[in-house]
C-alpha positions as CSV (number, residue, x, y, z in Angstrom):
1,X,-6.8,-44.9,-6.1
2,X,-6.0,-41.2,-5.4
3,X,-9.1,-38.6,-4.5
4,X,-8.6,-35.6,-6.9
5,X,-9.4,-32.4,-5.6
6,X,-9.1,-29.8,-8.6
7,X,-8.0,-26.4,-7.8
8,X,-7.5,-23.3,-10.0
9,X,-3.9,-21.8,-10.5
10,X,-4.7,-18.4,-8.7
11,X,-5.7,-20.5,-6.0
12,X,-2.7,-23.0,-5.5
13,X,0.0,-19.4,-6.1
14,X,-2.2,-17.6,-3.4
15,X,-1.9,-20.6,-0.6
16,X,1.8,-20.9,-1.3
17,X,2.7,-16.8,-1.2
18,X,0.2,-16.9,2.1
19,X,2.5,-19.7,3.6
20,X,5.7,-18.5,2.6
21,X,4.8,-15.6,4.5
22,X,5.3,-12.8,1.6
23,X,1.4,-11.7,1.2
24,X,2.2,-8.5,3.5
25,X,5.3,-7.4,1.8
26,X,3.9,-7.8,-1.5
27,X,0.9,-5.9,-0.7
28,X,2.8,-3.1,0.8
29,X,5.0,-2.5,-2.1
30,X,1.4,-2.6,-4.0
31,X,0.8,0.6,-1.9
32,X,3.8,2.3,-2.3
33,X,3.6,1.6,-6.0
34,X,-0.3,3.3,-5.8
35,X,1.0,6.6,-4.1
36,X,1.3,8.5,-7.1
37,X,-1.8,7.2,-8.9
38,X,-3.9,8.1,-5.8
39,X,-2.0,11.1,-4.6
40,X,-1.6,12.8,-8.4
41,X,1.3,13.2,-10.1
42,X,1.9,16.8,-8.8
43,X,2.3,15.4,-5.1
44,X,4.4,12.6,-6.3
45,X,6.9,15.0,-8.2
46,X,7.6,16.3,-4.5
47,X,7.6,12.8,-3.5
48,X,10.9,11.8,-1.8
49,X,10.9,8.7,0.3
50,X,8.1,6.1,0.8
51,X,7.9,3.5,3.4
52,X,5.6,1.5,5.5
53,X,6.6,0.7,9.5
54,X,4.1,-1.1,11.5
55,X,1.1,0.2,9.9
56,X,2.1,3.6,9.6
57,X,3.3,4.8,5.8
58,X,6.1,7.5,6.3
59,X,6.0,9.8,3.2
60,X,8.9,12.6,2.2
61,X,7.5,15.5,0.9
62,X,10.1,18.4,-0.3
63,X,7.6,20.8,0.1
64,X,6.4,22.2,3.6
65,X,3.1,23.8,2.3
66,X,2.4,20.4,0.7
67,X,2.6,18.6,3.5
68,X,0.7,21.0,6.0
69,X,-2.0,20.4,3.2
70,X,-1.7,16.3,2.8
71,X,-1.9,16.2,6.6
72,X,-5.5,17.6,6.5
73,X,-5.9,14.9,4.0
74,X,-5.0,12.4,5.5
75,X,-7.8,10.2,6.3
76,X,-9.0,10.3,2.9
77,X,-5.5,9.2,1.2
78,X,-5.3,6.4,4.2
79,X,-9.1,4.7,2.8
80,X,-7.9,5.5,-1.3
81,X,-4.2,3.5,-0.8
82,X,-6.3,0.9,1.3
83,X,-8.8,0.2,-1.8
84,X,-5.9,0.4,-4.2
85,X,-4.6,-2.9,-2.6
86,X,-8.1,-4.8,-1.5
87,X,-7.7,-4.4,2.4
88,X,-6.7,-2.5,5.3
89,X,-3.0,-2.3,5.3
90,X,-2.3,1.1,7.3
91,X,-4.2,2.9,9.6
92,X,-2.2,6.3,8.9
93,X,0.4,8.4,7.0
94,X,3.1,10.4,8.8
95,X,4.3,13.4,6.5
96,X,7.6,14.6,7.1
């Protein structure tokens, strides 16, 4: 006879993204997606370019008084896009 072990869906799709190695990706295009929800639409119209590189998200900003003023900010925007996805995914933003 076969041992049945019951497991819930969100379970089984979570073991299989975590082994096929695509958690981190799919969590940092979560955090890119959060930017303008957590940054306000106003900094995401001068929004240009958005990646992550290490742990380090790289943001494009159009606007040089905008991102002398993000910069002071950053530490706060770094702990909002870190709850928007459930965990610590970067450790700092680079304005430039």
């Amino acid at each position: 006879m076969f041992k049945r072990h019951p497991k819930e869906i969100g379970e089984i799709l979570l073991q299989a993204i975590r082994e096929s190695r695509i958690e981190t990706p799919l969590l940092q295009r979560r955090l890119i997606n959060s930017w303008e929800a957590v940054a306000g639409g106003g900094v995401a119209r001068y929004t240009t370019e958005k990646f992550i590189r290490g742990q380090v998200l790289f943001v494009r900003l159009n606007n040089p008084a905008l991102r002398a003023e993000l910069g002071m900010q950053r530490s706060k925007l770094v702990e909002r896009l870190n709850q928007s996805v459930g965990t610590r995914l970067i450790t700092d933003i680079k304005f430039y």
